[in-house]
TORKOL-4160 file (C-alpha; in steps of 0.2 Angstrom, whole numbers, padded with zeros to 4 digits, m for minus):
285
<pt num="1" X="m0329" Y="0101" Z="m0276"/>
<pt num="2" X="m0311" Y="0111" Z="m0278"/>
<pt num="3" X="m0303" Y="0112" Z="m0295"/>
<pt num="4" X="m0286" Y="0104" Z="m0297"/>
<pt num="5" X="m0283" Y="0122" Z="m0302"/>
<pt num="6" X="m0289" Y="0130" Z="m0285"/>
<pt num="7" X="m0279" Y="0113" Z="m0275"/>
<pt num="8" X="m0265" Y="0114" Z="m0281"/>
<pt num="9" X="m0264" Y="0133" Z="m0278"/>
<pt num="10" X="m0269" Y="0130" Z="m0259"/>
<pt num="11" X="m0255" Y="0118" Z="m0259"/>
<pt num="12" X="m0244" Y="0128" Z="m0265"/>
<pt num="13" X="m0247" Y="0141" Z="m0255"/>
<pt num="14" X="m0247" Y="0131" Z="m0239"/>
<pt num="15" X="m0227" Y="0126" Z="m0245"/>
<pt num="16" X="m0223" Y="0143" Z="m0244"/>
<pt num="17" X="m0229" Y="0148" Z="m0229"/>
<pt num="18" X="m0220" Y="0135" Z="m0221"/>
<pt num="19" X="m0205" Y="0139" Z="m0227"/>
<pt num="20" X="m0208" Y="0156" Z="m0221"/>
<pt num="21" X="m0214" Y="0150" Z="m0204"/>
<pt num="22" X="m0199" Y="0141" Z="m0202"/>
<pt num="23" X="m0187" Y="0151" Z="m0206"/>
<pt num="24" X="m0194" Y="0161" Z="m0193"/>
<pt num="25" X="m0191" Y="0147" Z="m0180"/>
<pt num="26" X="m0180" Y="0156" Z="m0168"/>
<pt num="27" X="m0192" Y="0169" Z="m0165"/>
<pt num="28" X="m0208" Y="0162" Z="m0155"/>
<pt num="29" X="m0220" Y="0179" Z="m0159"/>
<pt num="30" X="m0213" Y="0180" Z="m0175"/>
<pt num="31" X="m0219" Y="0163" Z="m0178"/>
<pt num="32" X="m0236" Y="0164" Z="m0172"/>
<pt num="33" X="m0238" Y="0181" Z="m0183"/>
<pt num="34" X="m0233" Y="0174" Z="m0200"/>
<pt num="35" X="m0244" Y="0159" Z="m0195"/>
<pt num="36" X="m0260" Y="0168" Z="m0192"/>
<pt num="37" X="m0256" Y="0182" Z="m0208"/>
<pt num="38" X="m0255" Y="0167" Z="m0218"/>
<pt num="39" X="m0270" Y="0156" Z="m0211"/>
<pt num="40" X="m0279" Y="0174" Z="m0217"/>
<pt num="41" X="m0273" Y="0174" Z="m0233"/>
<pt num="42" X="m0273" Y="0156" Z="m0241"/>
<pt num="43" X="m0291" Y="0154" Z="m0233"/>
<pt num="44" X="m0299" Y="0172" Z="m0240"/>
<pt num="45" X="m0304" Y="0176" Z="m0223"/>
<pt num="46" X="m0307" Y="0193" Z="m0214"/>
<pt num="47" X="m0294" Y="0185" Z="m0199"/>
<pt num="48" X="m0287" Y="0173" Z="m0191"/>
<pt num="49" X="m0281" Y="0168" Z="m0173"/>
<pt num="50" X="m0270" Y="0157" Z="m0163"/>
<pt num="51" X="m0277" Y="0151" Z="m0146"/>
<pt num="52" X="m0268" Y="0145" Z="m0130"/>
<pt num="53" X="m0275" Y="0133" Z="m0118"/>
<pt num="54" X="m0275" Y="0138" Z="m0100"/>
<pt num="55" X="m0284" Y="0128" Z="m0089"/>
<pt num="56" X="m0302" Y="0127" Z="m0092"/>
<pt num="57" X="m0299" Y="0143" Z="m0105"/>
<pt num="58" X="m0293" Y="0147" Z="m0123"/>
<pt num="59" X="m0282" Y="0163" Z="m0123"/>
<pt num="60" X="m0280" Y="0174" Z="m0140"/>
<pt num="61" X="m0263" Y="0173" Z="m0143"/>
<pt num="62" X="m0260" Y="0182" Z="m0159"/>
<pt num="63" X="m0270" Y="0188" Z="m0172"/>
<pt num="64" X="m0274" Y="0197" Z="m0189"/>
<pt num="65" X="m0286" Y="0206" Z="m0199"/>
<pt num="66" X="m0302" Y="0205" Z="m0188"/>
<pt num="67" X="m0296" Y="0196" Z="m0175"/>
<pt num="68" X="m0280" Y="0207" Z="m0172"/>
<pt num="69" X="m0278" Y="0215" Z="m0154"/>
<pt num="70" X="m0290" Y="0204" Z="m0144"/>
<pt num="71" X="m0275" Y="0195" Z="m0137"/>
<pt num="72" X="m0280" Y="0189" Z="m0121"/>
<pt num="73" X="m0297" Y="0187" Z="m0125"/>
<pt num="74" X="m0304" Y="0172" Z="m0117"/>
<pt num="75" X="m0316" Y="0158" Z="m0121"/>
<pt num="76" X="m0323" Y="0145" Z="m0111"/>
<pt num="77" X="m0318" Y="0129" Z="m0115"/>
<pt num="78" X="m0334" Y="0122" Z="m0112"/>
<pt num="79" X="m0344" Y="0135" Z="m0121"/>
<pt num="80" X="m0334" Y="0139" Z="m0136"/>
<pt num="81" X="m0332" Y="0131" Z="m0153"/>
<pt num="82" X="m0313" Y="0134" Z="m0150"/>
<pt num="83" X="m0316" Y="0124" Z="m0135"/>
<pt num="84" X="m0325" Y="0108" Z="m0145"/>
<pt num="85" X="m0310" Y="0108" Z="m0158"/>
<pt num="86" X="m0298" Y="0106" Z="m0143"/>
<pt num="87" X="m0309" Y="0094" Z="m0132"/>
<pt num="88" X="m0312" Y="0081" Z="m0147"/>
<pt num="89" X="m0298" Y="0086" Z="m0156"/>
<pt num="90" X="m0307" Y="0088" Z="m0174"/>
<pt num="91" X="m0308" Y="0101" Z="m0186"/>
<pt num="92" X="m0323" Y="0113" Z="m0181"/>
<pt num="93" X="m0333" Y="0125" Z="m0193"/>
<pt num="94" X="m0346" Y="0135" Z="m0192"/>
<pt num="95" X="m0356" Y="0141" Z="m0206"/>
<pt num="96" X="m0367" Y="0156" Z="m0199"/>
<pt num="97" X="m0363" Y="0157" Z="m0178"/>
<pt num="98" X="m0379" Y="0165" Z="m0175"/>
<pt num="99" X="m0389" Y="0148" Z="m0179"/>
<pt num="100" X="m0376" Y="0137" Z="m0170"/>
<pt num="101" X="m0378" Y="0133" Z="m0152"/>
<pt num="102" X="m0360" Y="0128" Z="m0150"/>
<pt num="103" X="m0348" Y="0144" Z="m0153"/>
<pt num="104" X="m0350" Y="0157" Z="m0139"/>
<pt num="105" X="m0361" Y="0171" Z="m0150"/>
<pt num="106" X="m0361" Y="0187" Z="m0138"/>
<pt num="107" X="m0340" Y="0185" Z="m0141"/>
<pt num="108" X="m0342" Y="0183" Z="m0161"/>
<pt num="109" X="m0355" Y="0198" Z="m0160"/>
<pt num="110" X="m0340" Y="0208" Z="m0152"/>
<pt num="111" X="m0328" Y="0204" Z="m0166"/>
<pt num="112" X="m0342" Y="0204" Z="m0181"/>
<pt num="113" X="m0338" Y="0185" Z="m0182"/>
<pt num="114" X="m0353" Y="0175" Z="m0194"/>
<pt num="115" X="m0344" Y="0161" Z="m0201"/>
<pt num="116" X="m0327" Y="0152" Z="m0195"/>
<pt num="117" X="m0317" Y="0137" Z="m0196"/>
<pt num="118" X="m0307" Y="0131" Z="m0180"/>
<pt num="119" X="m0294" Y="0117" Z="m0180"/>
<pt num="120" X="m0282" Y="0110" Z="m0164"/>
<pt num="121" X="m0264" Y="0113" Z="m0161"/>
<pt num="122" X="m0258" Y="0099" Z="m0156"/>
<pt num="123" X="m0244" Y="0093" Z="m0145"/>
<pt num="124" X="m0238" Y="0075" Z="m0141"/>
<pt num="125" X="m0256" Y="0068" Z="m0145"/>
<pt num="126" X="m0264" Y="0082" Z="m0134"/>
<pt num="127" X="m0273" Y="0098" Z="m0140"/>
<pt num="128" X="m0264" Y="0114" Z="m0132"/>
<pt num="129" X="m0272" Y="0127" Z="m0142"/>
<pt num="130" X="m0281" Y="0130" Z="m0160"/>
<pt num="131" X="m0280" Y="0140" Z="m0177"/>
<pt num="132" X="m0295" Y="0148" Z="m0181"/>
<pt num="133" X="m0301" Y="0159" Z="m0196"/>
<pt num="134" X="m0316" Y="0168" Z="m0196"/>
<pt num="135" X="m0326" Y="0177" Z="m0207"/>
<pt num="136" X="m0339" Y="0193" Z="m0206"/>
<pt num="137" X="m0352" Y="0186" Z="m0219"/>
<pt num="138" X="m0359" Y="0168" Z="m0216"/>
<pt num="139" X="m0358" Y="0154" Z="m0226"/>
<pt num="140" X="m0340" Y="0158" Z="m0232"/>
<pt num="141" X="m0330" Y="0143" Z="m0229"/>
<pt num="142" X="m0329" Y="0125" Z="m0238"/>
<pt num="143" X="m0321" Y="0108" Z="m0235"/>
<pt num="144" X="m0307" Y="0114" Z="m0244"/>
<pt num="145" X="m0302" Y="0129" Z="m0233"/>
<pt num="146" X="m0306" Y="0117" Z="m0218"/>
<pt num="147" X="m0291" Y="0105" Z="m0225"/>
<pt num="148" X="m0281" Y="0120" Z="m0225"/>
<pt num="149" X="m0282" Y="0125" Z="m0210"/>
<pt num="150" X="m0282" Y="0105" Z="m0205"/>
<pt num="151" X="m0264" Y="0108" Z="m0213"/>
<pt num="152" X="m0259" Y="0124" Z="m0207"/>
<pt num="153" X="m0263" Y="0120" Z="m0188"/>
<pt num="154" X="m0250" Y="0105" Z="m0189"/>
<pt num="155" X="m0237" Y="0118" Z="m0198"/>
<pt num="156" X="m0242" Y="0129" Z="m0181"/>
<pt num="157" X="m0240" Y="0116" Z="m0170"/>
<pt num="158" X="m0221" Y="0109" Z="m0175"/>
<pt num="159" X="m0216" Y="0128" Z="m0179"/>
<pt num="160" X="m0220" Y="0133" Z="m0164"/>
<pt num="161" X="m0214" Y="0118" Z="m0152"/>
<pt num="162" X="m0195" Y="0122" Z="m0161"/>
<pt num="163" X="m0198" Y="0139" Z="m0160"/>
<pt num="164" X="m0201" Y="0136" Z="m0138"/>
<pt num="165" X="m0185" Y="0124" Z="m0139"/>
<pt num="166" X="m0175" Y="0136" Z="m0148"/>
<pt num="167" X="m0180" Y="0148" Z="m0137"/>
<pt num="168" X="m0175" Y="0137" Z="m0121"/>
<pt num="169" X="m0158" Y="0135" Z="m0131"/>
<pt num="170" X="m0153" Y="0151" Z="m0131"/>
<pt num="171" X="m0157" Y="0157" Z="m0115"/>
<pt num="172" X="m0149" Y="0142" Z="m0106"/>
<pt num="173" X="m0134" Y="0145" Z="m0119"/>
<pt num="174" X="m0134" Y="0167" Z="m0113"/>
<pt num="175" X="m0135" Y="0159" Z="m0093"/>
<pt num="176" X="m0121" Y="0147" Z="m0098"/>
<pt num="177" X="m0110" Y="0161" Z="m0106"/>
<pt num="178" X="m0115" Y="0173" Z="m0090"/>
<pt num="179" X="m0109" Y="0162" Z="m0078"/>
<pt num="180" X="m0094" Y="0156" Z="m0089"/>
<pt num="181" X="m0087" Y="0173" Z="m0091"/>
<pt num="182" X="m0089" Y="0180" Z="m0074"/>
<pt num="183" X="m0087" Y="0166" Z="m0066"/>
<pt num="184" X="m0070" Y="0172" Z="m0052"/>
<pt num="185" X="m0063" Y="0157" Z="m0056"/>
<pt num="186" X="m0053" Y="0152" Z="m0072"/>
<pt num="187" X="m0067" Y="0143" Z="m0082"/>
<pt num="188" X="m0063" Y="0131" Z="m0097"/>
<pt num="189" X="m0067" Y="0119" Z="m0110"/>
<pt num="190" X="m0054" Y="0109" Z="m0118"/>
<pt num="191" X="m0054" Y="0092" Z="m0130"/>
<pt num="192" X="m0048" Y="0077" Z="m0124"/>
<pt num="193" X="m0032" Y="0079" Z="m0139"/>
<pt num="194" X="m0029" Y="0094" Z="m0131"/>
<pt num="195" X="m0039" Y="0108" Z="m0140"/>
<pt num="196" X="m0043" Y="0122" Z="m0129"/>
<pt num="197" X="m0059" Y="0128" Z="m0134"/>
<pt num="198" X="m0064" Y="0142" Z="m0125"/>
<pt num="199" X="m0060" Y="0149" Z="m0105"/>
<pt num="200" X="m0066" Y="0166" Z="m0096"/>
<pt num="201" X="m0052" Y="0180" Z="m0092"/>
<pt num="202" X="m0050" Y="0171" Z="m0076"/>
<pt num="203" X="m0041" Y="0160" Z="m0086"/>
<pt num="204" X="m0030" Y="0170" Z="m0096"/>
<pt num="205" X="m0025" Y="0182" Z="m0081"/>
<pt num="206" X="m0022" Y="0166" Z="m0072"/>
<pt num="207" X="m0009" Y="0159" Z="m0085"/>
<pt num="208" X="m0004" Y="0176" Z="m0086"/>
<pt num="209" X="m0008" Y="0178" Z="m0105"/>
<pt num="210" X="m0012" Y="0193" Z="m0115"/>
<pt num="211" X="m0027" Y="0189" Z="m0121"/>
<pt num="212" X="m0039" Y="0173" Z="m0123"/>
<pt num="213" X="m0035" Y="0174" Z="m0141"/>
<pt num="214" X="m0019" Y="0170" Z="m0137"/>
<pt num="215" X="m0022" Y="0158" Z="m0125"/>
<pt num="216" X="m0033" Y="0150" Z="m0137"/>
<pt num="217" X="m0018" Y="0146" Z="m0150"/>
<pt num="218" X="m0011" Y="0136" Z="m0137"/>
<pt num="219" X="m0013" Y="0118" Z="m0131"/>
<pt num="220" X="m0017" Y="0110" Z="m0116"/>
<pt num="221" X="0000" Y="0102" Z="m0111"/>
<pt num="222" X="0008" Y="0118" Z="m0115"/>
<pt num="223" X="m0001" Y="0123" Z="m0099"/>
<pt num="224" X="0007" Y="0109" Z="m0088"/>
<pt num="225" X="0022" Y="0112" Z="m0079"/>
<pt num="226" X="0026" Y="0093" Z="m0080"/>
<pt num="227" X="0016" Y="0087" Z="m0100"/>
<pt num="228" X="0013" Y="0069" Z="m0093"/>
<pt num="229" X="0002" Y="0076" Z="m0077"/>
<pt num="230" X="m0012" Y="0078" Z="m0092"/>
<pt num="231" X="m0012" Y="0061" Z="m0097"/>
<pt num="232" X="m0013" Y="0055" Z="m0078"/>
<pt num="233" X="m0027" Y="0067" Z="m0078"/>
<pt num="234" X="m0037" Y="0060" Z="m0091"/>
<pt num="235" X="m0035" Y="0042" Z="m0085"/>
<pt num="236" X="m0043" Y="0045" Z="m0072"/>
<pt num="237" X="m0058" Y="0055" Z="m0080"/>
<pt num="238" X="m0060" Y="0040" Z="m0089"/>
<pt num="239" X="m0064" Y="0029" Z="m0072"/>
<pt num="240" X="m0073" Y="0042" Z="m0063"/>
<pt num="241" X="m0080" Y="0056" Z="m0076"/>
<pt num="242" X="m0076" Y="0070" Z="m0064"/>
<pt num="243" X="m0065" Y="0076" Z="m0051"/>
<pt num="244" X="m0064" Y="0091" Z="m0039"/>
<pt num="245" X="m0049" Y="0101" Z="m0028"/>
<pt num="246" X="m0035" Y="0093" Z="m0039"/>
<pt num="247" X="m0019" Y="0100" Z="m0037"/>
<pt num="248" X="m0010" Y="0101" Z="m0054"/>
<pt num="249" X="0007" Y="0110" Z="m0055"/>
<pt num="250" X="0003" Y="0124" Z="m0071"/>
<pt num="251" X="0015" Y="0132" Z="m0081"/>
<pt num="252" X="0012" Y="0151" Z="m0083"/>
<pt num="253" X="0015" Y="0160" Z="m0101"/>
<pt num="254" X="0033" Y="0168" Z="m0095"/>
<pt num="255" X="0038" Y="0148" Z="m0090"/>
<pt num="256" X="0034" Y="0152" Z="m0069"/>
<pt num="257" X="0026" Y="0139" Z="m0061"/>
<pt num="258" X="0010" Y="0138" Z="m0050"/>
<pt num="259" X="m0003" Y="0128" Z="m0042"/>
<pt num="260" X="m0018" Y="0124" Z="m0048"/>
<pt num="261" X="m0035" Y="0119" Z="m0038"/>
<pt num="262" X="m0042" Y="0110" Z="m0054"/>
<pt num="263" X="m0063" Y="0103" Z="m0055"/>
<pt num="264" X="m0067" Y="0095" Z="m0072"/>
<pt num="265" X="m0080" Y="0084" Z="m0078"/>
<pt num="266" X="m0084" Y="0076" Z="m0094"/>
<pt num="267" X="m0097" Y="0085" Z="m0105"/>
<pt num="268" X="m0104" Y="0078" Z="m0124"/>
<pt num="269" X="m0095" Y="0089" Z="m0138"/>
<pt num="270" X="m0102" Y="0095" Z="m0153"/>
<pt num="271" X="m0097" Y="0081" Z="m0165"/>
<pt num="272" X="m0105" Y="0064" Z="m0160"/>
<pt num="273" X="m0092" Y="0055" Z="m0148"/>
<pt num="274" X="m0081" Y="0067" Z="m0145"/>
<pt num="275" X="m0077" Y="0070" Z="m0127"/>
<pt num="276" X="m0074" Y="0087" Z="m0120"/>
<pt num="277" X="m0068" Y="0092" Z="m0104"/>
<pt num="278" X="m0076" Y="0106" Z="m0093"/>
<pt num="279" X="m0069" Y="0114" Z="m0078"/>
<pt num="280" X="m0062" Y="0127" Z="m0067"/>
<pt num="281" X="m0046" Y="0130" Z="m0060"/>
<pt num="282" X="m0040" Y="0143" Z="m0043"/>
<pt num="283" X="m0023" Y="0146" Z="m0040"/>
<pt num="284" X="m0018" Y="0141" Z="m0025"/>
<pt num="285" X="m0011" Y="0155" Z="m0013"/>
């Protein structure tokens, strides 16, 4: 039986590292290192290890101590303790691997394993992988370091799915920007007051500005030859959410006039409710 003492040092411990992990969150290997160096040190053990499920197999992922540089390693999912954690979804341990018919011995004999604790990493109600620290003498673990890694699987587990949709994010955002910036056609995204948020160079040389700073200091119905088109604009973006080859007469910087070929839809803004206008705009020759 853990002393209050011992628990709440575990505890504690566990609080830091997940303020640790997450801060962490918008790097995925980052992530998966700080959770297997801290899985190390708030159980004692000689390593720990994140696994990946693919298929019928449990890919090493990321590792420390013992465990380090056997990513890729695989075990069976059917012939591995890993593999049980993940199939019933419960904590496993293993008190001495050499008198346990479940854990796939000849793989802990490569890596010196005797002793080990393995928990799921779960995801929507499914196991996808599992924590796992192990030790080099048997009999090392106790219910206490099984609760912790309990715990520090489900820290893995959210860490790591905000870690993969932050990941997403930004490389959606970076395709975004690449095809907004060299997009030939003057790109850009205004608010429905009027607000122009951001446009390529396209845009600028279009409106024959200096600069998209510049540009930007200006608003929306200072680009229409005739103020009064934009609000005829919008009322029908209002009935229909987008619109393609409309002409609109624009209003260069040096007052000259032109004709725009104007797409635009309706996108959610940043602040809940606003609307925000995204589009492009050719001049017509």
């Amino acid at each position: 039986m853990p002393s209050t003492i011992d628990l709440a040092a575990r505890l504690s411990a566990i609080l830091a590292a997940q303020q640790e992990i997450f801060a962490a969150a918008t790097d995925l290997d980052a992530v998966m290192r700080i959770v297997v160096s801290k899985t190390e040190r708030i159980t004692e053990s000689d390593g720990a290890a994140l696994e990946r499920l693919e298929g019928g197999e449990l890919v090493y992922v990321a590792g420390s101590g013992r465990a380090a540089g056997r990513e890729d390693l695989r075990l069976a999912l059917d012939a591995s303790l890993s593999g049980a954690a993940v199939r019933e979804r419960a904590v496993m341990r293993s008190d001495d691997v050499e008198l346990d018919p479940r854990v796939d011995a000849p793989a802990c004999r490569r890596m010196g394993i005797r002793s080990m604790i393995i928990a799921p990493v779960m995801r929507g109600g499914q196991a996808v992988g599992a924590l796992k620290t192990v030790s080099s003498r048997a009999r090392t673990f106790d219910d206490l370091d099984a609760y912790c890694v309990q715990i520090l699987a489900g820290l893995a587990s959210a860490a790591l799915d905000l870690a993969q949709e932050l990941h997403a994010r930004q490389a959606s955002e970076a395709r975004y920007r690449l095809l907004f910036e060299r997009n030939i056609a003057g790109v850009f995204r205004t608010t429905r007051d009027g607000r122009i948020l951001d446009c390529n160079d396209a845009f600028v040389r279009t409106l024959g500005y200096g600069s998209k700073e510049e540009l930007l200091t200006r608003q929306s119905a200072d680009l229409y030859a005739r103020p009064a088109d934009r609000g005829q604009l919008l009322a029908a973006l209002d009935q229909n959410r987008g619109m393609t080859n409309v002409r609109v007469q624009l209003k260069r910087k040096d007052g000259s006039e032109l004709t725009g070929v104007v797409n635009v839809g309706v996108i959610a803004g940043d602040e809940e409710g606003e609307m925000q206008l995204l589009g492009t705009v050719v001049a017509e020759s």
